[in-house]
C-alpha positions as CSV (number, residue, x, y, z in Angstrom):
1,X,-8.0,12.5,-2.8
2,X,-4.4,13.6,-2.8
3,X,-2.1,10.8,-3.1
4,X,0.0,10.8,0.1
5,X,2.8,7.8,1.0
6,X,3.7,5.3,3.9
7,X,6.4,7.0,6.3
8,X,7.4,3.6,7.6
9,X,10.2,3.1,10.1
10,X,8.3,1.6,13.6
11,X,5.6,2.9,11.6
12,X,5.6,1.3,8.4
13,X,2.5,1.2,5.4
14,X,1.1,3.4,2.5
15,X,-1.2,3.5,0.8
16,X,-1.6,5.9,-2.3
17,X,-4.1,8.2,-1.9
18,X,-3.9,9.5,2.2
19,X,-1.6,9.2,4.7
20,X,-1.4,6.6,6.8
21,X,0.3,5.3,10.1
22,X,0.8,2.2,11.7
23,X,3.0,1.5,14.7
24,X,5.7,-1.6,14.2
25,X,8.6,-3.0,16.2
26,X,11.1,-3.6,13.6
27,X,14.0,-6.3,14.3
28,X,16.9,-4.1,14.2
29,X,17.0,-1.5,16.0
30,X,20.0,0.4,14.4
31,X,18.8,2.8,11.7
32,X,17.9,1.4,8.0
33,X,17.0,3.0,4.7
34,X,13.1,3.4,4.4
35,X,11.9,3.3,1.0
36,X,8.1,3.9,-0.2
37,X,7.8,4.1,-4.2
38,X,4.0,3.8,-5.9
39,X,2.8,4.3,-9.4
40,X,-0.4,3.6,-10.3
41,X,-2.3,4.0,-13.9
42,X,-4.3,7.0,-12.9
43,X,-1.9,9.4,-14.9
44,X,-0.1,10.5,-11.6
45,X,3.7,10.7,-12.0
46,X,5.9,8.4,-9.4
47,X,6.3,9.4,-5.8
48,X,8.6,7.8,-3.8
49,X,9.6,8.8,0.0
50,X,13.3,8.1,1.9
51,X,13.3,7.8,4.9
52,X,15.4,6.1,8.0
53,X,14.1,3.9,10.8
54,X,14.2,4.8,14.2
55,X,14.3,2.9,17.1
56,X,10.6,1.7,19.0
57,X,12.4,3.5,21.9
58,X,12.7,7.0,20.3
59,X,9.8,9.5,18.9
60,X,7.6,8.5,16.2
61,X,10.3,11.0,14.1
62,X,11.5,9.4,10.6
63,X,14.6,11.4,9.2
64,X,14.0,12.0,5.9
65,X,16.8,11.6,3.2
66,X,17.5,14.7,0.8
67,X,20.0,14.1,-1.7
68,X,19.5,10.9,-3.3
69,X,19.9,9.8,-6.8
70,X,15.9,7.9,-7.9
71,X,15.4,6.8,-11.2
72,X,12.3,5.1,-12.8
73,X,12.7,3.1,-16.1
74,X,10.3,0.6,-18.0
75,X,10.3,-2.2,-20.2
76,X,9.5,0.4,-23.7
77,X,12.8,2.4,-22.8
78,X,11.4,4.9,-21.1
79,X,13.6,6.1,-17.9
80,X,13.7,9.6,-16.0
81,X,15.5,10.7,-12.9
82,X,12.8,11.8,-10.2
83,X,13.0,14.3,-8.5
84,X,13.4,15.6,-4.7
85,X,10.2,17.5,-4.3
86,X,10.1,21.2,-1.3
87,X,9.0,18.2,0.7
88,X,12.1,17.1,1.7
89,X,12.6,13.1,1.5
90,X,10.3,13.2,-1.4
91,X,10.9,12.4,-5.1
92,X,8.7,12.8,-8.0
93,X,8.6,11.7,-11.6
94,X,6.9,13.4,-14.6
95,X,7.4,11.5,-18.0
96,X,7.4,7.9,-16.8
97,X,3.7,7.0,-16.2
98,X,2.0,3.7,-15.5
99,X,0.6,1.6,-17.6
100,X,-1.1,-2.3,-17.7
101,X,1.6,-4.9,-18.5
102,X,4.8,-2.7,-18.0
103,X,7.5,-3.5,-16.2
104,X,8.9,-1.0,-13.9
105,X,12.3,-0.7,-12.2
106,X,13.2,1.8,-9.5
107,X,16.6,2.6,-8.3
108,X,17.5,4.9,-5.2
109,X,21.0,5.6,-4.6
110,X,21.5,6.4,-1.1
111,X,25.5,7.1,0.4
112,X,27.1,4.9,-2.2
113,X,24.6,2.7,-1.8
114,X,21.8,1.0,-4.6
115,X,19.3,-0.3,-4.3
116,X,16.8,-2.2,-6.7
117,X,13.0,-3.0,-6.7
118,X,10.9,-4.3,-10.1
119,X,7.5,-4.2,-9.9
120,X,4.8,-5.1,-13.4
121,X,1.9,-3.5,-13.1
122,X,-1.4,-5.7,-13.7
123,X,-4.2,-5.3,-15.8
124,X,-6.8,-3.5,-14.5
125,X,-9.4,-5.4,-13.3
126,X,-13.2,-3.0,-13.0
127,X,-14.7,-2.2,-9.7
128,X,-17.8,-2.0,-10.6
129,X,-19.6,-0.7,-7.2
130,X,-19.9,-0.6,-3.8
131,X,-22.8,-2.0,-1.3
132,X,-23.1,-2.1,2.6
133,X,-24.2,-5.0,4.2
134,X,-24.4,-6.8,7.3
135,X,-21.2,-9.0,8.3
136,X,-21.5,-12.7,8.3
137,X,-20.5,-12.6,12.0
138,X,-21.9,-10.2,14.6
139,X,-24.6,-7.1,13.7
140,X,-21.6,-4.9,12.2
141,X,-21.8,-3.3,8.9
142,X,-19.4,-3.9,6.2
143,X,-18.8,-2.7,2.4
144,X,-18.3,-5.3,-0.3
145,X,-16.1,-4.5,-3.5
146,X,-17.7,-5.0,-6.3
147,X,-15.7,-6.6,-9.0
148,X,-15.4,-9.9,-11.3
149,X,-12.1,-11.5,-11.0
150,X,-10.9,-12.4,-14.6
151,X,-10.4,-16.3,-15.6
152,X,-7.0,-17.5,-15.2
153,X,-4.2,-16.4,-13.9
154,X,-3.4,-15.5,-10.6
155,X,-4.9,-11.9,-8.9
156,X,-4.0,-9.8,-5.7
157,X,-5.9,-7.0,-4.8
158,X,-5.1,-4.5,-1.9
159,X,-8.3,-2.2,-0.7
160,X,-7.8,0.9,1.4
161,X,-11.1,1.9,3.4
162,X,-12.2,5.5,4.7
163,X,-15.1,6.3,6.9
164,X,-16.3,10.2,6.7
165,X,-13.2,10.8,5.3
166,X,-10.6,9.1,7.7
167,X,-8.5,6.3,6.8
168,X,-9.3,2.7,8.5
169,X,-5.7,1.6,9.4
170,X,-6.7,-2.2,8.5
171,X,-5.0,-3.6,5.8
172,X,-7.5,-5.5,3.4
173,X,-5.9,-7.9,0.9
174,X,-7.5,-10.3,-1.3
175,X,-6.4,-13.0,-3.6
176,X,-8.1,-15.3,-6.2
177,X,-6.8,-18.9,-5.5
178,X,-10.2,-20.3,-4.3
179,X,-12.5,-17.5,-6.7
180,X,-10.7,-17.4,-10.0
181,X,-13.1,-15.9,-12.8
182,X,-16.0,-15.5,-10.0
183,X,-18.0,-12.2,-9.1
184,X,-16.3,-11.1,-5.7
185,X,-18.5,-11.9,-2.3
186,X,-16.0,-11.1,0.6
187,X,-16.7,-7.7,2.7
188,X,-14.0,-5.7,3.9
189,X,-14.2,-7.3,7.4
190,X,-12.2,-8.3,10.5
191,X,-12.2,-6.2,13.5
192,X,-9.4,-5.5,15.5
193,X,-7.7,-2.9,17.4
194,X,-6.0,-1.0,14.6
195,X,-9.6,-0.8,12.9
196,X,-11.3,3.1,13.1
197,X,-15.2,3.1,14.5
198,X,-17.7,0.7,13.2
199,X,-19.4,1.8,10.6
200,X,-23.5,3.1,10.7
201,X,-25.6,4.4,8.8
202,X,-25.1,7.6,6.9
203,X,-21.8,7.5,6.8
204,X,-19.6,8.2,4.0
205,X,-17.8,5.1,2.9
206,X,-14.6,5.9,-0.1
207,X,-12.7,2.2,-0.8
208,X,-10.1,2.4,-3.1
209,X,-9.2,-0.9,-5.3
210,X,-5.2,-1.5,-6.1
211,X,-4.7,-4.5,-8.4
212,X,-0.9,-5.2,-7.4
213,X,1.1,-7.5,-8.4
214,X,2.5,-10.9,-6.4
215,X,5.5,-9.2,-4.7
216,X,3.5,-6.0,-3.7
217,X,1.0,-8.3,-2.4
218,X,3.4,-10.4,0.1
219,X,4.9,-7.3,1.5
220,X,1.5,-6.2,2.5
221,X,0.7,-10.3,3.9
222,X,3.9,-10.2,5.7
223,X,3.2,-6.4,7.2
224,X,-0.3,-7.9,8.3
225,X,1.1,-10.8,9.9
226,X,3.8,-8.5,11.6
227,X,0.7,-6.2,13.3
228,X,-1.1,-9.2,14.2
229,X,1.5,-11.2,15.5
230,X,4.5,-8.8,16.4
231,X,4.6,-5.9,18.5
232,X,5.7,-5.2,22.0
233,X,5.2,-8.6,23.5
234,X,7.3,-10.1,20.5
235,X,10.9,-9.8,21.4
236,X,12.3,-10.5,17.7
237,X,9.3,-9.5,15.0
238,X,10.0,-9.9,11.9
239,X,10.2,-7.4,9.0
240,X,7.8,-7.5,6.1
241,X,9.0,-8.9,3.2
242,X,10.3,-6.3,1.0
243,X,10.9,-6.4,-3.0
244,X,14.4,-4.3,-2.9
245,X,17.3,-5.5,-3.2
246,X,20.3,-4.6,-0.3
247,X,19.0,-4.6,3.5
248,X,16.0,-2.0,3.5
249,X,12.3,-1.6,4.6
250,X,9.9,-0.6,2.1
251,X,8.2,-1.5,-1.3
252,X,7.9,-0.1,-4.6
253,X,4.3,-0.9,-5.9
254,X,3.1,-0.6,-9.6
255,X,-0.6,-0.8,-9.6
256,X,-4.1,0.0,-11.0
257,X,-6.3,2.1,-8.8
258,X,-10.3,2.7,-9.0
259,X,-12.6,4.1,-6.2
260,X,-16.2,4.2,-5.1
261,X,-18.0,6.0,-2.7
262,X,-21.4,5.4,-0.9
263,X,-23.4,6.6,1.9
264,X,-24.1,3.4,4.7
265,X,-28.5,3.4,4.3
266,X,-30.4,1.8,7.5
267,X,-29.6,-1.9,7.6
């Protein structure tokens, strides 16, 4: 799959891999920088995407931002200057490439402007498979990642779902504080209305694993609790968390990424 990025203004979230929309009230409602950096460990170069918010009131229509200044640089002394791609707003890297334990920083110079993110990206942790069974609660199916969470230390993983080839908009995050250094037994579940069709059997289930790191992992929390507890009936939502400095929406995300595929069988 060809690794696409969040265009997030009112509708704010990535994911590497395919595009993906969600629809979110921001706070402010005057324009603000949009930044969406990711670098994963796959041997993919950095993308990042500029963008600016637009008001909940206007079209679903994000400006992009040509002419900006990105660079990437790690913790070994590597650093290159990304750059803007025929799709404008885009910005790729090609010597700077992702690796376990490195440190990352990205800087996007916008009007004048800087502005700063760090992200390390984690060791990888193996997904080992994928299996379909049936939720806890209710006769739905679900898939189950298939992964042992190492001993010690703490562990955020961030799962992207796609059903015959479509992205589920949900957001599926995990965290080891309660399973440290146990075999994984929690399904992709939750329904709600952002979810695609339930899933049946002999479809084409692709879930991608990202190990992120702590920071990656709250802006995504905060993002969930913004869909779940924001939107039009909130007068004053508030913004996910993001890890760049300076007053901007966004993330930069340095992760691992493994996939799996299966076909649902008769449950």
């Amino acid at each position: 799959m060809k690794p696409t990025y969040l265009l997030a203004a009112c509708a704010l979230f990535l994911a590497t891999s395919c595009q993906k929309v969600v629809t979110l009230d921001l706070k402010e409602t005057a324009p603000q920088l949009v930044i969406e950096g990711n670098l994963a460990d796959d041997g993919r170069p950095c993308t990042v995407l500029l963008s600016r918010s637009v008001s909940y009131t206007q079209t679903n229509t994000f400006p992009a931002i040509s002419g900006a200044v990105v660079t990437l640089s790690d913790d070994a002394g590597g650093l290159e200057t990304l750059t803007e791609t025929s799709t404008p707003g885009q910005y790729q890297g090609r010597t700077v490439l992702g690796q376990s334990g490195r440190r990352y920083t990205l800087r996007v110079e916008v009007e004048g402007q800087s502005y700063v993110a760090v992200s390390t990206l984690p060791a990888l942790v193996p997904f080992a498979g994928l299996r379909a069974q049936k939720a806890p609660i209710g006769d739905r199916i679900q898939v189950l990642p298939e992964f042992n969470d190492p001993a010690g230390g703490r562990n955020y993983y961030l799962f992207r779902q796609y059903r015959n080839g479509r992205l589920n908009k949900a957001i599926y995050l995990q965290n080891d504080e309660f399973t440290d250094g146990k075999p994984n037994n929690r399904g992709l579940g939750g329904r709600n209305s952002e979810e695609v069709d339930d899933l049946v059997a002999g479809d084409s289930v692709h879930v991608e694993m990202q190990n992120v790191d702590v920071d990656t992992y709250e802006y995504f929390r905060t993002l969930n609790l913004t869909l779940q507890g924001g939107g039009a009936a909130t007068a004053s939502p508030a913004n996910p968390k993001s890890n760049f400095t300076g007053n901007v929406l966004g993330y930069f995300s340095a992760h691992t990424q493994r996939h799996r595929t299966i076909l649902v069988p008769a449950l």
